[in-house]
N, CA, C and O atoms as a CHARMM CRD file, in Angstrom:
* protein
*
  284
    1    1 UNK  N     -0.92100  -2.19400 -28.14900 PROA 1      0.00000
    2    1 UNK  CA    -1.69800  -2.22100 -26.90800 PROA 1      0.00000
    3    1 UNK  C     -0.86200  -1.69600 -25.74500 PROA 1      0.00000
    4    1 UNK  O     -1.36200  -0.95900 -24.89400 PROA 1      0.00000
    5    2 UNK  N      0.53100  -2.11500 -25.71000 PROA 2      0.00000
    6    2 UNK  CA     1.60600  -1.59800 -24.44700 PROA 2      0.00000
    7    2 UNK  C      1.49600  -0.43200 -24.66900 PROA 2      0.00000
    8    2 UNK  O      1.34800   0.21100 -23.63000 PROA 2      0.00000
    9    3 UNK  N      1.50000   0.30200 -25.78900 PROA 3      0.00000
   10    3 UNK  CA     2.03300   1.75500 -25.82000 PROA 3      0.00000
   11    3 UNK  C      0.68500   2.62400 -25.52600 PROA 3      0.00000
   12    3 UNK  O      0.72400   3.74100 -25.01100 PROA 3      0.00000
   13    4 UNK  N     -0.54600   1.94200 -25.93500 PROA 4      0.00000
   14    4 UNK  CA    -1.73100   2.67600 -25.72400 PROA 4      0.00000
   15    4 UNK  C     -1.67600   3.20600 -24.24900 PROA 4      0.00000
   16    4 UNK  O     -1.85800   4.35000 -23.83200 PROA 4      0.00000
   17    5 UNK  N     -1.34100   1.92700 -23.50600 PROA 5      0.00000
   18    5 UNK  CA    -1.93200   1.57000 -22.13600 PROA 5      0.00000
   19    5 UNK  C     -0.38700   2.78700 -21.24600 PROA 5      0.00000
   20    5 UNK  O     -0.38000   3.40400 -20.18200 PROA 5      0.00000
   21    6 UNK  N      0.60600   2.64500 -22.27500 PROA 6      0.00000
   22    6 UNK  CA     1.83900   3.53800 -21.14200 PROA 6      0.00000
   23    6 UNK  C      1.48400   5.35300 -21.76000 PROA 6      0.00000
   24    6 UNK  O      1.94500   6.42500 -21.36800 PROA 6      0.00000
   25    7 UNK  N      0.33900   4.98200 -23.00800 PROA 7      0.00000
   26    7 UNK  CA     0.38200   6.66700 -23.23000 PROA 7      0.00000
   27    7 UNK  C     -0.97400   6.72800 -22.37000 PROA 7      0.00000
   28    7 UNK  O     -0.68500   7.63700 -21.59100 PROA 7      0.00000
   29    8 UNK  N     -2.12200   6.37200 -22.07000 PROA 8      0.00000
   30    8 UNK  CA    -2.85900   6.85000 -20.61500 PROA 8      0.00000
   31    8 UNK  C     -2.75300   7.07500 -19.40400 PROA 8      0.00000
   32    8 UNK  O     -3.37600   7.87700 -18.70900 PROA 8      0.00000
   33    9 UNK  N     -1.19800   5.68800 -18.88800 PROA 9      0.00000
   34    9 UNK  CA    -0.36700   6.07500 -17.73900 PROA 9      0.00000
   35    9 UNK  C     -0.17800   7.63900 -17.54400 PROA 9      0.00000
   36    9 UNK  O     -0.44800   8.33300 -16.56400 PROA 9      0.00000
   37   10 UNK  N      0.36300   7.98100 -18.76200 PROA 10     0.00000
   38   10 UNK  CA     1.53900   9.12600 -18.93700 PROA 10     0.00000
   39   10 UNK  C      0.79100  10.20900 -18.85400 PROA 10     0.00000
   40   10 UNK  O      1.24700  11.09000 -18.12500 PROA 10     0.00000
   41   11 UNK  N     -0.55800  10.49000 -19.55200 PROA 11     0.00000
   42   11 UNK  CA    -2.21700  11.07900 -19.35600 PROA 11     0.00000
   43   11 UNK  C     -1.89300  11.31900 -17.58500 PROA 11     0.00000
   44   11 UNK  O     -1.42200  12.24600 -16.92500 PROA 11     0.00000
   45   12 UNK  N     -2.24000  10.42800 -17.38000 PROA 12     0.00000
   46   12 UNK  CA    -3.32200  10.59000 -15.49800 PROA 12     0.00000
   47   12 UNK  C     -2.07500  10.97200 -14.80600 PROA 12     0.00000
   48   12 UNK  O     -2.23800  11.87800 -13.98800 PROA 12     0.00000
   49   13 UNK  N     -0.37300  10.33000 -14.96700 PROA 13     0.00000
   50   13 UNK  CA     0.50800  11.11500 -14.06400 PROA 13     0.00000
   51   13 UNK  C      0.53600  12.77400 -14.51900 PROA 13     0.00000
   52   13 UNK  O      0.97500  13.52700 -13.65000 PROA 13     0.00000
   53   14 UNK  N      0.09000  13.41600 -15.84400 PROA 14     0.00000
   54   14 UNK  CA    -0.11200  14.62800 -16.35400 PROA 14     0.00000
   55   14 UNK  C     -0.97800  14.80900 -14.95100 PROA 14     0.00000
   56   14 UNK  O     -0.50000  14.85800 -13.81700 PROA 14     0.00000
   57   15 UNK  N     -2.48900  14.90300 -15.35000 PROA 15     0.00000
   58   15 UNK  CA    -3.36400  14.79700 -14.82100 PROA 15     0.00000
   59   15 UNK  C     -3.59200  14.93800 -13.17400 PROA 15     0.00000
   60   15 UNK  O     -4.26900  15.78100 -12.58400 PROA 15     0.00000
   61   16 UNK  N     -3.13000  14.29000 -12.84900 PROA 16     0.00000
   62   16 UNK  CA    -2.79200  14.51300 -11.28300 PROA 16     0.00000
   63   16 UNK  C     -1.59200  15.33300 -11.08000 PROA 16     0.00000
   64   16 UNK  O     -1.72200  15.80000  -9.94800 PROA 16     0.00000
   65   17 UNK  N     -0.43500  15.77300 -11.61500 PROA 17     0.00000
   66   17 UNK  CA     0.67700  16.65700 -11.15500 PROA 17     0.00000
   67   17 UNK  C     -0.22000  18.11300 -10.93100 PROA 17     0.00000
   68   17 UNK  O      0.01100  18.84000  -9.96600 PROA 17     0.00000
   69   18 UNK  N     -1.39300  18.47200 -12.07300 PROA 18     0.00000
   70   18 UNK  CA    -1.80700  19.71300 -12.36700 PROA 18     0.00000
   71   18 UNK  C     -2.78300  19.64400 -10.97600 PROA 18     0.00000
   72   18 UNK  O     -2.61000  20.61700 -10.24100 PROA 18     0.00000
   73   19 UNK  N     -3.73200  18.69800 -10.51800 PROA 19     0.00000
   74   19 UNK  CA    -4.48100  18.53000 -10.07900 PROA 19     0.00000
   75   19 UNK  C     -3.78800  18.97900  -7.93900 PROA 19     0.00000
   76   19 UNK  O     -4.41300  19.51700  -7.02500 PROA 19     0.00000
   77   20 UNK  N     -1.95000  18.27000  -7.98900 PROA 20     0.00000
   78   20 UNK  CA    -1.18900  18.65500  -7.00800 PROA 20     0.00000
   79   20 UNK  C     -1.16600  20.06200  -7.11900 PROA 20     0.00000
   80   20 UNK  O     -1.68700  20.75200  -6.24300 PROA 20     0.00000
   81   21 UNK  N     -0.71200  20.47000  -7.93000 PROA 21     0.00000
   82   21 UNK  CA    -0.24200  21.96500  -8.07100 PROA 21     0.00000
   83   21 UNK  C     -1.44900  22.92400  -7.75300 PROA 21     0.00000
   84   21 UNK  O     -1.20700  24.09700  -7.46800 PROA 21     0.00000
   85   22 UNK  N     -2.85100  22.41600  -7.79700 PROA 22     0.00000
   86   22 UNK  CA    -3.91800  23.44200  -8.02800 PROA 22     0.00000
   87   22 UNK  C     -4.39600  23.40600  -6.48300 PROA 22     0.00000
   88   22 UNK  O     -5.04500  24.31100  -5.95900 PROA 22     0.00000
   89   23 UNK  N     -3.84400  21.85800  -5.63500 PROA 23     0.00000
   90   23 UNK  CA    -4.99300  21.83200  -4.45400 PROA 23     0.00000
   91   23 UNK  C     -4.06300  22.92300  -3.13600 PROA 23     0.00000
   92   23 UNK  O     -2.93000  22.77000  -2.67900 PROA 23     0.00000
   93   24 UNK  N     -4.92700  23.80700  -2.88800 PROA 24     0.00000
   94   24 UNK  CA    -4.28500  24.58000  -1.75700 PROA 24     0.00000
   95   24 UNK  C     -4.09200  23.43900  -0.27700 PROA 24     0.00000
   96   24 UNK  O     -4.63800  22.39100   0.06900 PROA 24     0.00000
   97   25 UNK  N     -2.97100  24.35700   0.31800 PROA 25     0.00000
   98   25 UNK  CA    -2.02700  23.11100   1.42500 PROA 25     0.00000
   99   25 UNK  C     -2.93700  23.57600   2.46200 PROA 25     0.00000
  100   25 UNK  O     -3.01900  24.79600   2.60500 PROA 25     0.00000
  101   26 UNK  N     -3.69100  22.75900   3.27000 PROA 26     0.00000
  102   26 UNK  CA    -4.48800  23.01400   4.64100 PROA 26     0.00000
  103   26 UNK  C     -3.49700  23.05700   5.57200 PROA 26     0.00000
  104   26 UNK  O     -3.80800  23.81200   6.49400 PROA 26     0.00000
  105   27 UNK  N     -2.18100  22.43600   5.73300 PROA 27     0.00000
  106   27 UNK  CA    -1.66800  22.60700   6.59400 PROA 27     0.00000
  107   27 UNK  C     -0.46600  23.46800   6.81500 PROA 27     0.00000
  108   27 UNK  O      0.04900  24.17400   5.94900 PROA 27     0.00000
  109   28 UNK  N     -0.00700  23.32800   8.23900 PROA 28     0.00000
  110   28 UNK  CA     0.73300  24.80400   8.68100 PROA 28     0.00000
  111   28 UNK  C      2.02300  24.12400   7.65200 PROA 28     0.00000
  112   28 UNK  O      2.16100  22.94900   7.31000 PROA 28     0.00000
  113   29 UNK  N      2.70600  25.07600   7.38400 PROA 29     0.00000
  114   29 UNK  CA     4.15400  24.98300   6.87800 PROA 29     0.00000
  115   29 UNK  C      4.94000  24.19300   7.92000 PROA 29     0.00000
  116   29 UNK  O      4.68400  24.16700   9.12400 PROA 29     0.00000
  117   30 UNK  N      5.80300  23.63400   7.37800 PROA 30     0.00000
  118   30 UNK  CA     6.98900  22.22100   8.32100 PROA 30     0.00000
  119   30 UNK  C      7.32100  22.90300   9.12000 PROA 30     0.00000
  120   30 UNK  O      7.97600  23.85000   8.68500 PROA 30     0.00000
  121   31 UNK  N      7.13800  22.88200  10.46900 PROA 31     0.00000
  122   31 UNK  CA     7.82100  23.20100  11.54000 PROA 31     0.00000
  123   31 UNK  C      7.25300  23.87600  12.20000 PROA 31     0.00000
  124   31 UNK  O      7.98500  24.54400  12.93100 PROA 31     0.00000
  125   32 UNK  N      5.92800  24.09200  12.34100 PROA 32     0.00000
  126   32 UNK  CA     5.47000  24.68500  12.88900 PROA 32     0.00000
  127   32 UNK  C      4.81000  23.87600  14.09500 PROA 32     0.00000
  128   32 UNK  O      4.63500  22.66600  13.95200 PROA 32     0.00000
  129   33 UNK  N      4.45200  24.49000  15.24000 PROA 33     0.00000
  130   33 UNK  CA     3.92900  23.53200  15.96600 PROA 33     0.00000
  131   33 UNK  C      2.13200  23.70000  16.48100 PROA 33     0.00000
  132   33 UNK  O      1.52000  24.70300  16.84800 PROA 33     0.00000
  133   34 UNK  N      1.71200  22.39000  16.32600 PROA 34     0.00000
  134   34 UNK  CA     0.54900  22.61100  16.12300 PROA 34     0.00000
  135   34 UNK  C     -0.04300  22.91700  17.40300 PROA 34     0.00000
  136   34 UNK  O     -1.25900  23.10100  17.36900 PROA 34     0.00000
  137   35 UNK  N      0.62400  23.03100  18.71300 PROA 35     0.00000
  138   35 UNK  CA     0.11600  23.05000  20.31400 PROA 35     0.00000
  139   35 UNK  C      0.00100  24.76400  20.39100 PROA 35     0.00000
  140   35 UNK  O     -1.07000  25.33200  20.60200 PROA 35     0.00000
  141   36 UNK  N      1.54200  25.61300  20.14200 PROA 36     0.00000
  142   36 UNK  CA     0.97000  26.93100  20.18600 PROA 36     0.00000
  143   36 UNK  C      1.17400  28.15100  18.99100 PROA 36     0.00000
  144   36 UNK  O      1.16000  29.37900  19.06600 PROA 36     0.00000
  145   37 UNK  N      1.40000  27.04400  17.67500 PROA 37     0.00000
  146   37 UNK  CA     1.99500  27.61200  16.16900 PROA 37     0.00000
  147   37 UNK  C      3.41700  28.44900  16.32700 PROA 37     0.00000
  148   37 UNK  O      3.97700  29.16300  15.49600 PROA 37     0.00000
  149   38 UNK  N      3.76100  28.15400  17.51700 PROA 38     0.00000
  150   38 UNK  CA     5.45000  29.00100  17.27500 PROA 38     0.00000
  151   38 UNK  C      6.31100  28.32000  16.03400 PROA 38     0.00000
  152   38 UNK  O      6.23500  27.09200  16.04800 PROA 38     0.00000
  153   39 UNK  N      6.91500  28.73500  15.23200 PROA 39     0.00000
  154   39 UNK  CA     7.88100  27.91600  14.75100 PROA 39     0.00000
  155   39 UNK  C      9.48600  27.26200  15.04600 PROA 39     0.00000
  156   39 UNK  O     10.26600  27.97800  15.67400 PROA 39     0.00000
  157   40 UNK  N      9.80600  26.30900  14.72100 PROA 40     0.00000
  158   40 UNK  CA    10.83200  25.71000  15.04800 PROA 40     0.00000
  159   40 UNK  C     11.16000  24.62600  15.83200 PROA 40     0.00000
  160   40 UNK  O     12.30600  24.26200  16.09700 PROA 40     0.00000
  161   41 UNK  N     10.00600  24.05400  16.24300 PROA 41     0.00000
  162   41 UNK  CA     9.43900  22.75300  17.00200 PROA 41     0.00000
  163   41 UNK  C      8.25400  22.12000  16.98300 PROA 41     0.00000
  164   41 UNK  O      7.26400  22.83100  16.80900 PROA 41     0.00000
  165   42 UNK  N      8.09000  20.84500  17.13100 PROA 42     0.00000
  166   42 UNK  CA     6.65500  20.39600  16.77700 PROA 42     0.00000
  167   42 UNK  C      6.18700  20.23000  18.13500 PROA 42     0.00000
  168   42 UNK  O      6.84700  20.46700  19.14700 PROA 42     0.00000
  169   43 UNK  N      4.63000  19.67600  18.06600 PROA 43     0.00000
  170   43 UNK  CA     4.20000  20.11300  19.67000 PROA 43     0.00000
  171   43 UNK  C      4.70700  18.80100  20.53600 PROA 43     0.00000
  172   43 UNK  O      4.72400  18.85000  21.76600 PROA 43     0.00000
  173   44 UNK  N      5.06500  17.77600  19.90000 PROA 44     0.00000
  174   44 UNK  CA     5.85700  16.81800  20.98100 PROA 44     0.00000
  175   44 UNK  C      6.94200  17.60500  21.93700 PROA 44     0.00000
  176   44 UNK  O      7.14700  17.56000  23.15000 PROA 44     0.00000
  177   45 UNK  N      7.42000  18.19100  21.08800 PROA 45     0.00000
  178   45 UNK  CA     8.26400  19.03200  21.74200 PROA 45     0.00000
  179   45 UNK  C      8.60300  20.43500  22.43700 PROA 45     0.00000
  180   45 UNK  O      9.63100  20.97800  22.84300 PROA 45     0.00000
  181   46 UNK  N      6.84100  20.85600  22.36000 PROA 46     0.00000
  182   46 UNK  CA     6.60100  22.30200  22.32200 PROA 46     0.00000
  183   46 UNK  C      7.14600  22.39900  24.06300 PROA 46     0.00000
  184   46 UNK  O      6.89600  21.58100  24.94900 PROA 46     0.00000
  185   47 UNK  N      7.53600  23.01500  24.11500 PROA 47     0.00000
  186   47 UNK  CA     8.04600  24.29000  25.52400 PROA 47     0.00000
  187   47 UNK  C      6.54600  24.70800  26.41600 PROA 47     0.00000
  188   47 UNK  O      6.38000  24.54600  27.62500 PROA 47     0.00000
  189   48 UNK  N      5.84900  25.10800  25.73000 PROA 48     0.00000
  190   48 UNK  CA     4.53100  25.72200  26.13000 PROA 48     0.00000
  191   48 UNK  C      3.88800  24.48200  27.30000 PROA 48     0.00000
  192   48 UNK  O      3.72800  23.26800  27.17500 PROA 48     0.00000
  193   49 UNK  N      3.66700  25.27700  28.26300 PROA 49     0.00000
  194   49 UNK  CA     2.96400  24.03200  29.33200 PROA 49     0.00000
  195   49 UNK  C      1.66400  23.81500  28.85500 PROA 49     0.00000
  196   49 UNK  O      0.81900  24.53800  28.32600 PROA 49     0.00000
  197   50 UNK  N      1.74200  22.15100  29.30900 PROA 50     0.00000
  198   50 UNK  CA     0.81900  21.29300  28.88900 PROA 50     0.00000
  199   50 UNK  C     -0.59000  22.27300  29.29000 PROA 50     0.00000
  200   50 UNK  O     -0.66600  23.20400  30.09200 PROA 50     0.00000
  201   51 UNK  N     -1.77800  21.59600  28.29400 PROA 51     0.00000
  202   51 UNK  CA    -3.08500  22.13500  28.44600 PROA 51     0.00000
  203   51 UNK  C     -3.31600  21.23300  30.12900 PROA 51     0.00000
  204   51 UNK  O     -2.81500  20.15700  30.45400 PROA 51     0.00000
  205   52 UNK  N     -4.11400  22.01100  30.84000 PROA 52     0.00000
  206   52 UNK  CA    -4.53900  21.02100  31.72200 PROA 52     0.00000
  207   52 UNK  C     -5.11700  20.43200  31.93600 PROA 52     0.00000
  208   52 UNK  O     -4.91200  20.20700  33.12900 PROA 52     0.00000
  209   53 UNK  N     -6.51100  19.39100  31.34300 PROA 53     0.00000
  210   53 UNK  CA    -7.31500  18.53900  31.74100 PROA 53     0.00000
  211   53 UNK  C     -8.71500  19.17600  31.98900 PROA 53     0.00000
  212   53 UNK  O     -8.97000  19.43200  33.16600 PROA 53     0.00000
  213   54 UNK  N     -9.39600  19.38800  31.31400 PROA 54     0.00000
  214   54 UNK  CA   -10.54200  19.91500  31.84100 PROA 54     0.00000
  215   54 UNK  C    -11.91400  19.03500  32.59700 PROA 54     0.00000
  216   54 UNK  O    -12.60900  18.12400  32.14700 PROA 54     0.00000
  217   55 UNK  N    -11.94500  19.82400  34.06000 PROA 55     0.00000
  218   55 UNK  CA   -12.73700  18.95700  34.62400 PROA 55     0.00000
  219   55 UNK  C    -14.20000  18.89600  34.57900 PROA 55     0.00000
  220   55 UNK  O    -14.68400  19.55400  33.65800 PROA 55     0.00000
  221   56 UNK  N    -15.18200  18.16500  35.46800 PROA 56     0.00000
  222   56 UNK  CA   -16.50100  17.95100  34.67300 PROA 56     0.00000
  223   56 UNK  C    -16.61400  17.21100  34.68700 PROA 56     0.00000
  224   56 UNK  O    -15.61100  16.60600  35.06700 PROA 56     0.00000
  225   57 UNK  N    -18.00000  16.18500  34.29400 PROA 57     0.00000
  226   57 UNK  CA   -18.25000  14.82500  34.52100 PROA 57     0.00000
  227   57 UNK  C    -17.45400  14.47700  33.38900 PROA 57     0.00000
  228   57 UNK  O    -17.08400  15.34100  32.59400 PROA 57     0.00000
  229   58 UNK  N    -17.21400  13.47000  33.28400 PROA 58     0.00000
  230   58 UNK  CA   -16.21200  12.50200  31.54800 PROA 58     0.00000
  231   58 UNK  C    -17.44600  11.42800  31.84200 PROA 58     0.00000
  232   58 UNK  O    -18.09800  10.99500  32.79200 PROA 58     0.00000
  233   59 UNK  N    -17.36400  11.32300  30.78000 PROA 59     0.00000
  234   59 UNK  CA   -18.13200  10.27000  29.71400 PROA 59     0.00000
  235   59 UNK  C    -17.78600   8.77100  30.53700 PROA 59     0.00000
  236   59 UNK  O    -16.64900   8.74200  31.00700 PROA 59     0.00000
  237   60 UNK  N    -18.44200   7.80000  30.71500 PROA 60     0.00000
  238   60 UNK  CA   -18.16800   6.39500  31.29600 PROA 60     0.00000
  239   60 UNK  C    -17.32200   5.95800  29.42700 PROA 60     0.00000
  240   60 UNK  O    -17.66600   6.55800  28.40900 PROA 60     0.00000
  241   61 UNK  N    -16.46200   5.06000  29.44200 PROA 61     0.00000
  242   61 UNK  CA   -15.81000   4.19700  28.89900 PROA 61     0.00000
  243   61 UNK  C    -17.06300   2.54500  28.98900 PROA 61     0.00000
  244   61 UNK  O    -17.51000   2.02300  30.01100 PROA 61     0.00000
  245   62 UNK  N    -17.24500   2.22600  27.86500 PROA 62     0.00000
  246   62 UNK  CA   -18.09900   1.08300  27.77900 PROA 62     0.00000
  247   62 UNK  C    -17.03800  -0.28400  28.09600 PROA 62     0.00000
  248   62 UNK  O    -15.86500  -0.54400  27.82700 PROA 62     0.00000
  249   63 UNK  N    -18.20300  -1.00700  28.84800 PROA 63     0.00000
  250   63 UNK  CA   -17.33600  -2.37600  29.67800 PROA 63     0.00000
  251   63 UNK  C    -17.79800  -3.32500  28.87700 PROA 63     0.00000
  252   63 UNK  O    -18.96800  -3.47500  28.52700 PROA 63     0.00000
  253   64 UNK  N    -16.91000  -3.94300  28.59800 PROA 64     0.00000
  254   64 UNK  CA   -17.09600  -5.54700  28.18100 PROA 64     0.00000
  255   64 UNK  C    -16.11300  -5.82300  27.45800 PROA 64     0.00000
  256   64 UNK  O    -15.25700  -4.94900  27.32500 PROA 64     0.00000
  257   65 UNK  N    -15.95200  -7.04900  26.81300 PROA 65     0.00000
  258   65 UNK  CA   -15.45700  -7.54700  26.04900 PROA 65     0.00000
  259   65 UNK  C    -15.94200  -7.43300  24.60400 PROA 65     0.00000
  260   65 UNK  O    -17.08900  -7.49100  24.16000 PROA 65     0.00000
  261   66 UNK  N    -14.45900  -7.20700  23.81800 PROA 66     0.00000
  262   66 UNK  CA   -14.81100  -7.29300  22.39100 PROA 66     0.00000
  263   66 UNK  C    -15.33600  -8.23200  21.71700 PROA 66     0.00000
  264   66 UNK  O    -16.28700  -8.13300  20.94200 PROA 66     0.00000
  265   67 UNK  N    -14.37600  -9.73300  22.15500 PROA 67     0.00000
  266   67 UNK  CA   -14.71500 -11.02300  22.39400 PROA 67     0.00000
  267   67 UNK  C    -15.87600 -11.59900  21.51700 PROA 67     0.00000
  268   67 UNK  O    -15.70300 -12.20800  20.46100 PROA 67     0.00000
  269   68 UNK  N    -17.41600 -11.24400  22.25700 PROA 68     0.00000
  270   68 UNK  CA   -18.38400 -11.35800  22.52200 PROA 68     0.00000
  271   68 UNK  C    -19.24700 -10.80400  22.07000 PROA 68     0.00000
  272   68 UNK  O    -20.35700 -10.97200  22.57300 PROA 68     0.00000
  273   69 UNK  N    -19.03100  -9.60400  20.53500 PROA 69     0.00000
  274   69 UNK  CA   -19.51500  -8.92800  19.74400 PROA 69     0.00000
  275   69 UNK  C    -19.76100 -10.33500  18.57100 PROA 69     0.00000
  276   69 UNK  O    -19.06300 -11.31600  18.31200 PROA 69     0.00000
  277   70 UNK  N    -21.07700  -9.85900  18.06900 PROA 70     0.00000
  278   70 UNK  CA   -21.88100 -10.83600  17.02900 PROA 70     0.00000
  279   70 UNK  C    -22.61600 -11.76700  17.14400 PROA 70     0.00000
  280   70 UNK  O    -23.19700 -12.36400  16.23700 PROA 70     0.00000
  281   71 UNK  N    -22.65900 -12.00300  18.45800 PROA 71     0.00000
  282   71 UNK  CA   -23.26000 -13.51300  18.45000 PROA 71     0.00000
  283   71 UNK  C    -24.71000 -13.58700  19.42900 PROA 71     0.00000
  284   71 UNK  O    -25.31800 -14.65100  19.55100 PROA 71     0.00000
């Protein structure tokens, strides 16, 4: 029964390595930065001046207490 159960383990870590290898990477390569894609810094740290705030009415923020949800 141990050996059944460590040869299906051994199956699904197969199974998923092929399944890593096949899924294409959505994201940018390490180091890139996601604010203006230069490489060699991330955007915490990007150089590039900040976006500025775009103005316009904004949305109200809802008031109350969480508190007081359910009842």
């Amino acid at each position: 029964r141990a050996a059944e159960q460590e040869e299906a383990l051994e199956e699904r870590r197969k199974v998923n390595q092929a399944r890593l290898e096949q899924t294409p990477r959505h994201r940018p390569a390490i180091g890139l930065c996601y604010r203006c894609g230069e490489p060699g810094h991330l955007a915490r740290d990007c150089p590039a001046p900040s976006p500025q705030p775009r103005s316009g009415p904004r949305r109200p923020q809802a008031a109350g207490n969480a508190s007081g949800m359910g009842q």
